[in-house]
Biotite code that builds the C-alpha atoms (Angstrom):
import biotite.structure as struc

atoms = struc.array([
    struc.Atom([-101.697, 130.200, -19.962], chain_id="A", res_id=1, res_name="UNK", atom_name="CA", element="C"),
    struc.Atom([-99.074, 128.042, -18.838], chain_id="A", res_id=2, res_name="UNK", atom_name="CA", element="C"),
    struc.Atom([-96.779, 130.159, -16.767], chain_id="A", res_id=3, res_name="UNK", atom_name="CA", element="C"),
    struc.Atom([-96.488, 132.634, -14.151], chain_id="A", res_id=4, res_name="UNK", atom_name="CA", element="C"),
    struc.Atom([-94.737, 135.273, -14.738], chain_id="A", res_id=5, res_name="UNK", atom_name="CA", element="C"),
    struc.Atom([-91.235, 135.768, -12.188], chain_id="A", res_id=6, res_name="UNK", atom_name="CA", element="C"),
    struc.Atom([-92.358, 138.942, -10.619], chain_id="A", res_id=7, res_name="UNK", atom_name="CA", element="C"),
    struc.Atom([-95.541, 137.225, -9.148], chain_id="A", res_id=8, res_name="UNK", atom_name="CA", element="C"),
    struc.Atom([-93.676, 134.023, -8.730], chain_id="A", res_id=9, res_name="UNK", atom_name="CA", element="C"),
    struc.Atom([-93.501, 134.199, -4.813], chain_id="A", res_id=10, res_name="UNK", atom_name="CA", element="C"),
    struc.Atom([-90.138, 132.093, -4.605], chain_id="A", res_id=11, res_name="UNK", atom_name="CA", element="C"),
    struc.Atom([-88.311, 134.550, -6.854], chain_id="A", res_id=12, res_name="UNK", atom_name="CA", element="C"),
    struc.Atom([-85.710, 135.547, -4.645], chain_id="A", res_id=13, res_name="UNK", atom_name="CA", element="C"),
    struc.Atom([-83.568, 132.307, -5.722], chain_id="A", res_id=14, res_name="UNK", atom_name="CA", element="C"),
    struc.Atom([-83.314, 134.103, -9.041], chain_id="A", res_id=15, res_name="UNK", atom_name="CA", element="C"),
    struc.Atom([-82.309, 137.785, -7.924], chain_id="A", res_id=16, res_name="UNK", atom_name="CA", element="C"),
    struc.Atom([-79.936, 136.443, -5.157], chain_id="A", res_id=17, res_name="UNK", atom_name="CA", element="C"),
    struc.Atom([-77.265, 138.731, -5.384], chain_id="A", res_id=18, res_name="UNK", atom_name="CA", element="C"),
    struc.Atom([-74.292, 135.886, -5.208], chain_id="A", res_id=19, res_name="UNK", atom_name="CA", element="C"),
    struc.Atom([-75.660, 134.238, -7.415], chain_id="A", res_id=20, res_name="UNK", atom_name="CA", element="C"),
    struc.Atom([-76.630, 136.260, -10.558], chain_id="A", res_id=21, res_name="UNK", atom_name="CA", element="C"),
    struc.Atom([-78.360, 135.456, -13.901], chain_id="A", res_id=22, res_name="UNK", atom_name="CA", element="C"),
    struc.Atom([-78.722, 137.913, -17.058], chain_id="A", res_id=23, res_name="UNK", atom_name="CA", element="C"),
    struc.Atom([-81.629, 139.247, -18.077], chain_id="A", res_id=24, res_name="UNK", atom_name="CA", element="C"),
    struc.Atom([-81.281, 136.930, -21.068], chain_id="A", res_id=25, res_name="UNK", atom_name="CA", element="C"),
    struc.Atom([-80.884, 133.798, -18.903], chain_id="A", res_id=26, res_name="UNK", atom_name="CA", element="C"),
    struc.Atom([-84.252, 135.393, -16.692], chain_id="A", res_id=27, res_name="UNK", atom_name="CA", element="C"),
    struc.Atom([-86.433, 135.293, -19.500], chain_id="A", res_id=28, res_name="UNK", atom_name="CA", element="C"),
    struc.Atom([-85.727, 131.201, -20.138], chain_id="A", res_id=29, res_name="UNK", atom_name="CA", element="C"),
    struc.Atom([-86.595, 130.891, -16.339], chain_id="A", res_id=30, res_name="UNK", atom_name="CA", element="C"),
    struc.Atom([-90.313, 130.128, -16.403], chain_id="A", res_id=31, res_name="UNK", atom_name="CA", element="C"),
    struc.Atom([-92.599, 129.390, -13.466], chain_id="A", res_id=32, res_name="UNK", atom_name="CA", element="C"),
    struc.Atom([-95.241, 127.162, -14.204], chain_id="A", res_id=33, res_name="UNK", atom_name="CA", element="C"),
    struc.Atom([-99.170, 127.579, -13.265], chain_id="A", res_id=34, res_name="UNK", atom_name="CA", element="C"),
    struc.Atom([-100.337, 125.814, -10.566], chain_id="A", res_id=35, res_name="UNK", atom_name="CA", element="C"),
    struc.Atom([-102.598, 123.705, -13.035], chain_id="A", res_id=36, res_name="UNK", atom_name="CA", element="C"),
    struc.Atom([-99.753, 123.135, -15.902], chain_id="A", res_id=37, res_name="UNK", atom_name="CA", element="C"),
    struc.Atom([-97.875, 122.034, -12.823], chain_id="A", res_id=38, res_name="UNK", atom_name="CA", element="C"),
    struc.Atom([-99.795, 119.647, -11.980], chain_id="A", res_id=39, res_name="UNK", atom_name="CA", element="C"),
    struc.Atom([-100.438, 118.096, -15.169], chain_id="A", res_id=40, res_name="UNK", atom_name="CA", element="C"),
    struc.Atom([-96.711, 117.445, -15.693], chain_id="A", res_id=41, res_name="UNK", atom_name="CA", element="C"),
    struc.Atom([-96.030, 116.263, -12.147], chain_id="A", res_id=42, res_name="UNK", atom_name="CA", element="C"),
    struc.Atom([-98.808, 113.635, -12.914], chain_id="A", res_id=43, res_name="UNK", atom_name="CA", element="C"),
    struc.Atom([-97.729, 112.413, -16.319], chain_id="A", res_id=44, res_name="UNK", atom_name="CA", element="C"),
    struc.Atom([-93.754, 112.684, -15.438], chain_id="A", res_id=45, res_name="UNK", atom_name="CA", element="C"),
    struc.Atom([-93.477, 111.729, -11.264], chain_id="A", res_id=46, res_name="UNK", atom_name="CA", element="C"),
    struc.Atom([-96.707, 110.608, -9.897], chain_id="A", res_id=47, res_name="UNK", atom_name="CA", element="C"),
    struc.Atom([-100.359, 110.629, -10.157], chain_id="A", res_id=48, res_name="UNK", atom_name="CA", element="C"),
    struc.Atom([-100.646, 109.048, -6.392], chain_id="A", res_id=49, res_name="UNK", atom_name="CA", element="C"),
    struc.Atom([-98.610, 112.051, -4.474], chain_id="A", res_id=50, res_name="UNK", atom_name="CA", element="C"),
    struc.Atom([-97.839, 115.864, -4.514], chain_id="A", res_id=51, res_name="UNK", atom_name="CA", element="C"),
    struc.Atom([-94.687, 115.564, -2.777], chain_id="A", res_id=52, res_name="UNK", atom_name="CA", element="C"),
    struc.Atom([-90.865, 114.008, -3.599], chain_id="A", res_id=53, res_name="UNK", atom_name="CA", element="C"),
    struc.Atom([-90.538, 113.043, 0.203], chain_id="A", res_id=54, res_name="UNK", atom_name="CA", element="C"),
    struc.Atom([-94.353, 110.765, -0.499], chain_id="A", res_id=55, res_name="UNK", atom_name="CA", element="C"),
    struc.Atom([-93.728, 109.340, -3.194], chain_id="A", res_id=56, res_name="UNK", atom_name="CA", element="C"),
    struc.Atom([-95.714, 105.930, -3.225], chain_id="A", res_id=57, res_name="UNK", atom_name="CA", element="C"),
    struc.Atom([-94.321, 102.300, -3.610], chain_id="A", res_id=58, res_name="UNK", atom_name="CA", element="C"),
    struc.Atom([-95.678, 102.576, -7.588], chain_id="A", res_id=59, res_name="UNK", atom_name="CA", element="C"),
    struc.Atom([-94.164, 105.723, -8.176], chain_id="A", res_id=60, res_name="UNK", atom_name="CA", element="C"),
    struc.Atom([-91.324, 105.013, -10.610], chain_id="A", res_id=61, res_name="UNK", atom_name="CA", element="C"),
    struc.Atom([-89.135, 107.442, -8.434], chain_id="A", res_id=62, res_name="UNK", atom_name="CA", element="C"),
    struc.Atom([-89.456, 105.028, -5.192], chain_id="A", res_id=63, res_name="UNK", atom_name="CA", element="C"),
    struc.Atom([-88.183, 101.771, -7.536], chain_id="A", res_id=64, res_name="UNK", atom_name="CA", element="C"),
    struc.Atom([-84.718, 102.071, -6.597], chain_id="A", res_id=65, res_name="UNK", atom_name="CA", element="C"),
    struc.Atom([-84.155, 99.808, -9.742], chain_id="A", res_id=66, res_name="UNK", atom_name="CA", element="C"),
    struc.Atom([-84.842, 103.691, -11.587], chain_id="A", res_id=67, res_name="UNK", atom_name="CA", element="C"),
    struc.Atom([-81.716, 104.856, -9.399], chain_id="A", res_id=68, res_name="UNK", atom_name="CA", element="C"),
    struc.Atom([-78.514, 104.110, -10.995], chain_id="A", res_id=69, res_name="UNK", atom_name="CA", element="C"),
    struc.Atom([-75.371, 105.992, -8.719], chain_id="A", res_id=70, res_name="UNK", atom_name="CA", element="C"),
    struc.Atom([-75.431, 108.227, -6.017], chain_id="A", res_id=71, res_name="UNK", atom_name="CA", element="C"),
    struc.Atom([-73.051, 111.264, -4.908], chain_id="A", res_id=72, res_name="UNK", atom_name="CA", element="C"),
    struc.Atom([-72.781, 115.061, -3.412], chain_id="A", res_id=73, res_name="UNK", atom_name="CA", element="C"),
    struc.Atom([-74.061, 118.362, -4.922], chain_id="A", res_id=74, res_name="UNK", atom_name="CA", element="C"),
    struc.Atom([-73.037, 120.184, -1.752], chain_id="A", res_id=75, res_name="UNK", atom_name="CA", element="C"),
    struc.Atom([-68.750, 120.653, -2.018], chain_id="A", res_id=76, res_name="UNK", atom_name="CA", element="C"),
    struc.Atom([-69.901, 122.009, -5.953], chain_id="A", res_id=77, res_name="UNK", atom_name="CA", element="C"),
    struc.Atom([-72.472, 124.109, -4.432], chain_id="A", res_id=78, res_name="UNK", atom_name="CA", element="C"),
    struc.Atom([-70.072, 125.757, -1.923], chain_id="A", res_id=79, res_name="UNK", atom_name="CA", element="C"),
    struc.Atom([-67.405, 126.332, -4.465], chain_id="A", res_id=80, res_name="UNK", atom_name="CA", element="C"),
    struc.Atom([-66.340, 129.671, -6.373], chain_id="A", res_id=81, res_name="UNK", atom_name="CA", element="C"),
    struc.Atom([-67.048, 127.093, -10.217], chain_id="A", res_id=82, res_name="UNK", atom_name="CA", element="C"),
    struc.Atom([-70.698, 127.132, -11.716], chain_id="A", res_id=83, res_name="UNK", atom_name="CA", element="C"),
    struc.Atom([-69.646, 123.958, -13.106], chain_id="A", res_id=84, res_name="UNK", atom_name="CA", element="C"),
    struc.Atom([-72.169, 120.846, -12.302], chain_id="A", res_id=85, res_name="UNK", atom_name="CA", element="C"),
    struc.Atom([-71.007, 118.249, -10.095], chain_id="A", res_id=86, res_name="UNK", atom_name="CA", element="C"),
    struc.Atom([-68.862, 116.226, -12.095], chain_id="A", res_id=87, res_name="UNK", atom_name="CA", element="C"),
    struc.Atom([-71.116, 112.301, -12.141], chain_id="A", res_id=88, res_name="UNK", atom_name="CA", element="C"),
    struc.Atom([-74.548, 114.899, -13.265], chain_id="A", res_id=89, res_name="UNK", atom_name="CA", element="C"),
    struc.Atom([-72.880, 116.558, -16.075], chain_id="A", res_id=90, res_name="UNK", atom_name="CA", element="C"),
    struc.Atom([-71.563, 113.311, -17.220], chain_id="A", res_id=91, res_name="UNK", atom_name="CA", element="C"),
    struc.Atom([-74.616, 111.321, -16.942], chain_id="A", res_id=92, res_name="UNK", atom_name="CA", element="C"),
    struc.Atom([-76.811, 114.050, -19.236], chain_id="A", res_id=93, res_name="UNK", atom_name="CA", element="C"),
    struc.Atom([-73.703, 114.794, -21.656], chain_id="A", res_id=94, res_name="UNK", atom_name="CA", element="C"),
    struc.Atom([-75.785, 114.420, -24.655], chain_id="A", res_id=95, res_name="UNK", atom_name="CA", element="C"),
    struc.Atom([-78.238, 116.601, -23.647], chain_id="A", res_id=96, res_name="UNK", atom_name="CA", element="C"),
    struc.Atom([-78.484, 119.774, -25.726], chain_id="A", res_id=97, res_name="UNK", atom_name="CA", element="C"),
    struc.Atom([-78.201, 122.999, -23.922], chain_id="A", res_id=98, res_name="UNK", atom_name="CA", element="C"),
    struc.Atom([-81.629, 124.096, -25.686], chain_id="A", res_id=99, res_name="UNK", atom_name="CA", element="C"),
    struc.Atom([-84.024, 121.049, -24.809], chain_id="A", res_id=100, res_name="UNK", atom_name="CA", element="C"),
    struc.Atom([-86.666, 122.049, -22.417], chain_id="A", res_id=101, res_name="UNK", atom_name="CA", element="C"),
    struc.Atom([-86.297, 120.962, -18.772], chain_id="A", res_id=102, res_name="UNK", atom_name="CA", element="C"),
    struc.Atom([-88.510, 121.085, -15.866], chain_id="A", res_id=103, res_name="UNK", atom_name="CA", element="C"),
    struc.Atom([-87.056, 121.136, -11.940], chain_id="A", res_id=104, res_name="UNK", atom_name="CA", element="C"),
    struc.Atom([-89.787, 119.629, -10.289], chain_id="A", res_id=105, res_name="UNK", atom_name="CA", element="C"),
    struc.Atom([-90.258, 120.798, -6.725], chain_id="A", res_id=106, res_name="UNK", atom_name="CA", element="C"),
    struc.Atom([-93.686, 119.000, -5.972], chain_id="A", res_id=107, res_name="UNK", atom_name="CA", element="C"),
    struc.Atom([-96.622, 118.715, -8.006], chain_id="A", res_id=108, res_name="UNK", atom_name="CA", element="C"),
    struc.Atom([-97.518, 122.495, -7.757], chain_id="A", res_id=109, res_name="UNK", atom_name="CA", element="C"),
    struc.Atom([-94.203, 124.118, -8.081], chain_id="A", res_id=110, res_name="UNK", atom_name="CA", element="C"),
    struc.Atom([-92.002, 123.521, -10.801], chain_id="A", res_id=111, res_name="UNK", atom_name="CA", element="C"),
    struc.Atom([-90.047, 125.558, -12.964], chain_id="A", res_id=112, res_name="UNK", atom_name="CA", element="C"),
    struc.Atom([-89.063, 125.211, -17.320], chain_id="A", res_id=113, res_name="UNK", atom_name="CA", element="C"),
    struc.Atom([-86.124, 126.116, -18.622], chain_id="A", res_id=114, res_name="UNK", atom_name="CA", element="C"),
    struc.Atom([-83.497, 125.290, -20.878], chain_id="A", res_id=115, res_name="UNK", atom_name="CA", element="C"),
    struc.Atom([-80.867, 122.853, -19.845], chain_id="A", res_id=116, res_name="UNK", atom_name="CA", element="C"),
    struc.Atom([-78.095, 125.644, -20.922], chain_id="A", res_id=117, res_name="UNK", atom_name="CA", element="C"),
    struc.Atom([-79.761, 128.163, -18.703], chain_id="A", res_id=118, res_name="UNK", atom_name="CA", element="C"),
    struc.Atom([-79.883, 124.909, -15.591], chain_id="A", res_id=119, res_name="UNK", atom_name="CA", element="C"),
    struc.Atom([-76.641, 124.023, -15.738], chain_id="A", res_id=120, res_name="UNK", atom_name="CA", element="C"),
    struc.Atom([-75.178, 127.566, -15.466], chain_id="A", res_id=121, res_name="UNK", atom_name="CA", element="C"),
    struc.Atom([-77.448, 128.590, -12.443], chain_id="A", res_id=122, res_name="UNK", atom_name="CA", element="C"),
    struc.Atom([-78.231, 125.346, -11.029], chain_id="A", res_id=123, res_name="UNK", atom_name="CA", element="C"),
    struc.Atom([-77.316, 126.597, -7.754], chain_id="A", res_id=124, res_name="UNK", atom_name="CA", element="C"),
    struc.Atom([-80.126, 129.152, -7.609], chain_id="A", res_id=125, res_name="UNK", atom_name="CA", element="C"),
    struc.Atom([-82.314, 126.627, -7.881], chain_id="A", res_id=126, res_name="UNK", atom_name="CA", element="C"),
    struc.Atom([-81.222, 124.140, -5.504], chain_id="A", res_id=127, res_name="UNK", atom_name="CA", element="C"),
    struc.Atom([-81.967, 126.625, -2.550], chain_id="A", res_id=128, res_name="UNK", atom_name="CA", element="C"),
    struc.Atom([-84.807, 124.455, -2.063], chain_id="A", res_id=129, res_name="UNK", atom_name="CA", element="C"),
    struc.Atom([-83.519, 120.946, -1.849], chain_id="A", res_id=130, res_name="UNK", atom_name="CA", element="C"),
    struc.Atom([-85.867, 118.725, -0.456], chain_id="A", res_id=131, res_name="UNK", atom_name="CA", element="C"),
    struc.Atom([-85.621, 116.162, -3.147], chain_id="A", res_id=132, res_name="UNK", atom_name="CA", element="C"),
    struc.Atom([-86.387, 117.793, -6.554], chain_id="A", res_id=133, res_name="UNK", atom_name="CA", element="C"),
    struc.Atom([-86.302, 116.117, -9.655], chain_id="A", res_id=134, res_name="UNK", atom_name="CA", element="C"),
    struc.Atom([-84.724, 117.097, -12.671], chain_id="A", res_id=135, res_name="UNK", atom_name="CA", element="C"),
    struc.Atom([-85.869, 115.543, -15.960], chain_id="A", res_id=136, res_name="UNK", atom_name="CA", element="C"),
    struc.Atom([-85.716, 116.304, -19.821], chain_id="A", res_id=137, res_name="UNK", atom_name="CA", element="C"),
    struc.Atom([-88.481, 116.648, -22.359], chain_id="A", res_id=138, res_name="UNK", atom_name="CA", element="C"),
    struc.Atom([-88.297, 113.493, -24.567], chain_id="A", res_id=139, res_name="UNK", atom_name="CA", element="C"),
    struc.Atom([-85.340, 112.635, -21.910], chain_id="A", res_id=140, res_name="UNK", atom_name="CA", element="C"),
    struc.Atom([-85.621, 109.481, -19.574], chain_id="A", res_id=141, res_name="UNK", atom_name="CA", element="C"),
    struc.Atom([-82.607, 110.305, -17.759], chain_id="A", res_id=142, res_name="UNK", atom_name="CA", element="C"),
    struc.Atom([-83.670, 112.054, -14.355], chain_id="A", res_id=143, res_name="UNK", atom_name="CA", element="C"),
    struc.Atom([-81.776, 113.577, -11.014], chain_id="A", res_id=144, res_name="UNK", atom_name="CA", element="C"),
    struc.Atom([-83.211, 114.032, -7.797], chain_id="A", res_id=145, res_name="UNK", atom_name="CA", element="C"),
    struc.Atom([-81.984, 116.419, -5.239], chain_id="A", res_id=146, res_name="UNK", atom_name="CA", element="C"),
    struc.Atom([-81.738, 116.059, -1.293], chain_id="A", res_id=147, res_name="UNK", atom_name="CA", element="C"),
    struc.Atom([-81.237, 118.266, 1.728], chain_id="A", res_id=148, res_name="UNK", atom_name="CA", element="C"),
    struc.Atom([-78.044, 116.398, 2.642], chain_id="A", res_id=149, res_name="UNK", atom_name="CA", element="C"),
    struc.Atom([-76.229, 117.514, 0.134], chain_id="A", res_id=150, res_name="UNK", atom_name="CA", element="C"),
    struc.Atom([-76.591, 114.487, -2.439], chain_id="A", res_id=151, res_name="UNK", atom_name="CA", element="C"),
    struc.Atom([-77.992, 113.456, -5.777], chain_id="A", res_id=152, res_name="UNK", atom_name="CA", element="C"),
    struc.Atom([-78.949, 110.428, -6.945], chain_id="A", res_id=153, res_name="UNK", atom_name="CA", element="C"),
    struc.Atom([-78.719, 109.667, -11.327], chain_id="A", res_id=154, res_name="UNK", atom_name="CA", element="C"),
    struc.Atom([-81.541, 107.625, -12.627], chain_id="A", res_id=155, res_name="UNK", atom_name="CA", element="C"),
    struc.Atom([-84.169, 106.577, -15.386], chain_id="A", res_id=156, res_name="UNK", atom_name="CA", element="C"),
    struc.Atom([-87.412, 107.577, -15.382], chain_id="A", res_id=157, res_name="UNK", atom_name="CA", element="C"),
    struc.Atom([-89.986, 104.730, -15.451], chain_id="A", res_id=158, res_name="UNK", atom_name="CA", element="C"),
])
């Protein structure tokens, strides 16, 4: 088994909050991944050295700012009344289709699949924890990472 299912996923609240809601529809695409499945994508995709975006380790392709590409703000999006993306993320992954599978990557054993139609229309929900998450793509090498101050940064993975 690969996932958990939401109702024992203990960080469900980002999904129910009542600002901020997603259809049932939408809910079923949101799928918490086991602790062990978890893992095993955090160490094929981020790192096999740490558990954690804020320890990531000299090797990991994630600390290369060479990966890194351009830089901006989640945060005045975030605030706003639009769902929309910020505008430099939803450019940079244009040609992604809204049904390839996606995994926000909290640390090595939290992280969530989806689709990236169902991400980019509740994006916010998950960016309630922001400590430097990384987006990436099945098949995909292009790759965001979140921070608490509000930014992004665009990159390749490695």
């Amino acid at each position: 088994m690969n996932y958990i299912s939401l109702e024992d996923y203990n960080k469900a609240w980002i999904f129910r909050h009542r600002e901020l809601p997603i259809s049932d529809e939408d809910m079923q695409e949101i799928k918490p991944l086991t602790e062990m499945r978890a893992e095993q994508i955090w160490s094929e995709h981020i790192s096999r050295e740490c558990s954690h975006p804020e320890h990531f380790a000299d090797k990991d392709w994630a600390a290369q700012d060479s990966n890194w590409l351009e830089k901006d703000f989640w945060q005045s999006a975030w605030d706003s009344n639009s769902y929309e993306l910020p505008s430099l993320l939803k450019e940079y992954v244009a040609s992604w289709d809204e049904n390839i599978t996606v995994y926000f990557c909290y640390q090595s054993d939290h992280i969530i699949e989806t689709k990236w139609g169902v991400f980019k229309r509740h994006w916010k929900n998950f960016l309630f924890f922001d400590n430097g998450p990384v987006l990436l793509g099945r098949k995909r090498k292009e790759v965001a990472q979140f921070f608490d101050n509000g930014s992004y940064r665009i990159g390749t993975r490695g």
